[in-house]
N, C-alpha and C positions, 0 to 999 in steps of 0.2 A: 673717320669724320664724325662719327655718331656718337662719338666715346663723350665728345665735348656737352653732349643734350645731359640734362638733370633735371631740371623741373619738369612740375607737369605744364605750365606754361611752355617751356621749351619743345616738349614734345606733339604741343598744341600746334606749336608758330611752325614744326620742323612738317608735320604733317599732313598739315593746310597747304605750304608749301611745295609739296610734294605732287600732292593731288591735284593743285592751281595746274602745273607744268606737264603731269602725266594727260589733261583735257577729259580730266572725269566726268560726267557727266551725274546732278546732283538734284533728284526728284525725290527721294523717297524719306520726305519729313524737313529734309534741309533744303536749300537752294544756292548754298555757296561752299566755297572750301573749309573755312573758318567754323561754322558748324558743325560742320560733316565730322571735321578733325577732334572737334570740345565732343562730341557724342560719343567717335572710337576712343577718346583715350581718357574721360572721366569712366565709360562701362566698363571698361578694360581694367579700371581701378576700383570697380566696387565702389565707385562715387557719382552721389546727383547732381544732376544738371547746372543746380542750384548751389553749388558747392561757395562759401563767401571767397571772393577775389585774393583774399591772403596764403588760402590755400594753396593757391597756384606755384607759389613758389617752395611747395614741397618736393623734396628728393624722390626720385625712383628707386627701389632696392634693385638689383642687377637683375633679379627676376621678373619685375617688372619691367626694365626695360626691354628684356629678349623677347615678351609677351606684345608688347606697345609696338612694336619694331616690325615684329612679325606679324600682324594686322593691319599695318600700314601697306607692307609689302603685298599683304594678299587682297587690298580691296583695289591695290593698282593692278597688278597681275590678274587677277582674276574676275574683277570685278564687280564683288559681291557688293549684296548693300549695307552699309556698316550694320543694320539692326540684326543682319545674318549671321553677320560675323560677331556682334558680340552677344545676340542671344536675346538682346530687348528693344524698347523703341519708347515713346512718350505720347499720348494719345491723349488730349482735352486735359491735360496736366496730369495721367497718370502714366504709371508705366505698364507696358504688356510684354509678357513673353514674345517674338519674334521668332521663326525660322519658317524653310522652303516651303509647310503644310498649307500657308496661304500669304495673299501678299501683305506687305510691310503697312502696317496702319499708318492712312495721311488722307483726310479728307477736310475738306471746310466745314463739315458738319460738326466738325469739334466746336465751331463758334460758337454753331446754334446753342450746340448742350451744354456748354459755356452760360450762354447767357439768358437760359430757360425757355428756349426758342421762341425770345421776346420779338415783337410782338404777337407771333403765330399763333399762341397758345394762349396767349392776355386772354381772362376772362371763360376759358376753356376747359373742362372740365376731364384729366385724365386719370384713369383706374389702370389701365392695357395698354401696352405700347412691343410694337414689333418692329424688330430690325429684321430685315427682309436680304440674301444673303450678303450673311455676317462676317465671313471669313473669320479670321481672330476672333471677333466676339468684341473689340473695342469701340463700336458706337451702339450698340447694347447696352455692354454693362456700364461704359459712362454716363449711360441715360439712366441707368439704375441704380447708380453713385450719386448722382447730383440731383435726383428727385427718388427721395427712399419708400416714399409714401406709390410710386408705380408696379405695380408684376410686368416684370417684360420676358418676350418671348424671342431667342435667336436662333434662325433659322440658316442652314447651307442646305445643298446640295453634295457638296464633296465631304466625303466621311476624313481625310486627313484633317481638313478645317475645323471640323469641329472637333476634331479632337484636338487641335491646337486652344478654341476658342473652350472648353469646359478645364482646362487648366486656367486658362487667364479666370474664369469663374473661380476658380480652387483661390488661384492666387490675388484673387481683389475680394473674396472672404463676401460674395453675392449671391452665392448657389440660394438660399432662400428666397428669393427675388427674382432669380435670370432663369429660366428654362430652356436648356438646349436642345431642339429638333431636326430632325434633319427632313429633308421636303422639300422637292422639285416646286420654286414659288409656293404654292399654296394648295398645292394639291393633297398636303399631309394636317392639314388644316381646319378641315371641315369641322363646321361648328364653332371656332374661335372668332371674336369680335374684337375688334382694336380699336381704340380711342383716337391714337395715333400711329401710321405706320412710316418707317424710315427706310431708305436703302441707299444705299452708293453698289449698284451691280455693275457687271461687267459692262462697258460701253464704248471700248477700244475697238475701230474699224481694222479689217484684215489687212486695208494700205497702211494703216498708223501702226500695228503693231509688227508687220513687215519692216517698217525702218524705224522701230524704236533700239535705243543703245541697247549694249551688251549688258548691263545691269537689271534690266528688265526682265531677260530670257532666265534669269535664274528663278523666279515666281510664276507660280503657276497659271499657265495660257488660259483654262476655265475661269479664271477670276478677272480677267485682263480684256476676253474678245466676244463680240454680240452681232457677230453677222458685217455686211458689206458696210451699213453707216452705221453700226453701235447699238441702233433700238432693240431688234429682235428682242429680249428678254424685257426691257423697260415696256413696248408695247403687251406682251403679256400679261404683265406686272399691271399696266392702266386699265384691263382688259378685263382682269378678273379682283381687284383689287377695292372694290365697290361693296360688294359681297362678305369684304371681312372687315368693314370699316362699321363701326355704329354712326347712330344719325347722321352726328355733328361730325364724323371722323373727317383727320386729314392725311392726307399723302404728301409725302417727302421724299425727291430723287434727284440722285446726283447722275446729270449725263453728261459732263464735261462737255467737249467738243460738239456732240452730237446734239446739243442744244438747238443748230440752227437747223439742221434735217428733219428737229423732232417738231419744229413750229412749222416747217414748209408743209409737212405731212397731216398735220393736225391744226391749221391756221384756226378753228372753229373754237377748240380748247381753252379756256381764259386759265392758260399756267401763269402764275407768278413767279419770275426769276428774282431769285433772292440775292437782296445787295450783301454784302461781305464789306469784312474793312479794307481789303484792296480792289471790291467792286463785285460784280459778277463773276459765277465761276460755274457755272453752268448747273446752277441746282434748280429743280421748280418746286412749289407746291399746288398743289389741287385739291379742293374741298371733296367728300363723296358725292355732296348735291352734281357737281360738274360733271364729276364721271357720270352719274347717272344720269341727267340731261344732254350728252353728246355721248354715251353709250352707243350707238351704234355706228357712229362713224369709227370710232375709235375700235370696236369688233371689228368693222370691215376691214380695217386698216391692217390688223390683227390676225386676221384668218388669210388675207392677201398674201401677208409676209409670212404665214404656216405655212402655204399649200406653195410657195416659190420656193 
């Protein structure tokens, strides 16, 4: 039946197909079949995203199709996530290295750094900028792509991470600019000030990653899970995060879901949830003045959830 596919259009339509009926489930960058399928089988080709439309009705050599064929078959069967399977991923319009060392870049933070993290930073003055853990390293160094004039600093925890994330440094030619350290938050830190800090950390609940699909389990649970509702780490993160901000710094975090736990717990807090172009998506920011005027609720809250 498959003899009949020849374009890469065709192998687009056959694969999209395929994935619609096997009920894959489609988080990681994409959100439907039709993507998911244009991202396995243009990387699969050694072709961008952005390929012009004429293209599509190029021929596969036979070796290409037994390659396209066979990653079809393995993101249904096994259900990796295409960026695993073909080794890359697209991140605020770049491309990053992908595999198992940490999870597959997708956050709305790509917007921000998109769009100068207007209005956040309107009028603001930034030298330092830290991604706070980085996994990959892809909202780092797109910060350090899209404003060259910054030193930014990216920080994990897990040694496989970063060593994923100083290749994607190799291979976006920023090593001048990005520094990779490794440091539990900020405890490897001391002494550095930031203008700007960003993070998207772990903030998956132990219920929500208990029933997350099969494509999930293949990235690693440290980058994924933050205690019973998510905060554990983000409370740290607001906790000690004062400290490494200058004056005027701001803080940036993405807590998805745990958004609503983290305002029942902290109702005092004046975070701003940042709109997106499809609305909310659970990011806030918080000036350092805040932190430091609601500093002790935000410790009590902090050392409650250490000592439980």
């Amino acid at each position: 039946m498959t003899a009949e596919l020849a374009s890469i259009i065709d192998f687009i339509r056959y694969g999209a197909s395929r994935f619609s009926a096997a009920g894959l489930t489609f988080g990681h960058s994409h959100d439907n079949p039709i993507d998911e399928a244009t991202h396995l089988v243009l990387a699969s080709l050694h072709l961008p995203p952005d390929i012009p439309p004429a293209y599509g009705a190029g021929k596969l050599t036979a070796e290409e199709r037994t390659r396209v064929l066979n990653l079809i078959e393995r993101r249904i069967t096994e259900r990796l996530p295409v960026a695993y399977l073909v080794g890359e991923t697209w991140f605020a319009g770049m491309k990053f290295k992908s595999d198992r060392r940490a999870l597959v870049p997708r956050s709305p933070i790509a917007e921000l750094i998109e769009s100068g993290f207007t209005p956040w930073l309107d009028g603001r003055h930034v030298e330092r900028a830290l991604d706070l853990c980085t996994g990959s390293g892809c909202i780092g160094i797109a910060m350090a792509e899209y404003n060259p004039h910054w030193q930014v600093d990216i920080v994990d925890i897990s040694d496989d991470a970063l060593s994923l994330a100083r290749e994607n440094v190799a291979f976006q030619h920023v090593g001048e600019r990005v520094e990779v350290l490794h440091s539990d938050l900020f405890a490897g830190l001391k002494g550095r000030k930031y203008d700007l800090i960003v993070s998207n950390p772990p903030y998956v609940t132990e219920d929500e990653y208990a029933a997350l699909p099969g494509e999930y389990t293949h990235e690693p649970k440290l980058g994924l899970t933050s205690g019973e509702d998510g905060l554990d780490i983000c409370l740290r993160m607001l906790d000690e995060a004062a400290d490494f901000l200058s004056e005027d710094g701001l803080l940036i975090v993405e807590v998805g879901e745990s958004e609503h736990a983290l305002m029942a717990l902290l109702p005092e807090v004046p975070f701003v949830w940042i709109e997106f172009k499809v609305g909310q998506m659970g990011v806030f920011a918080v000036e350092r003045r805040d932190l430091i005027e609601h500093a002790d609720a935000i410790h009590t809250a902090a050392m409650a959830r250490f000592r439980g």
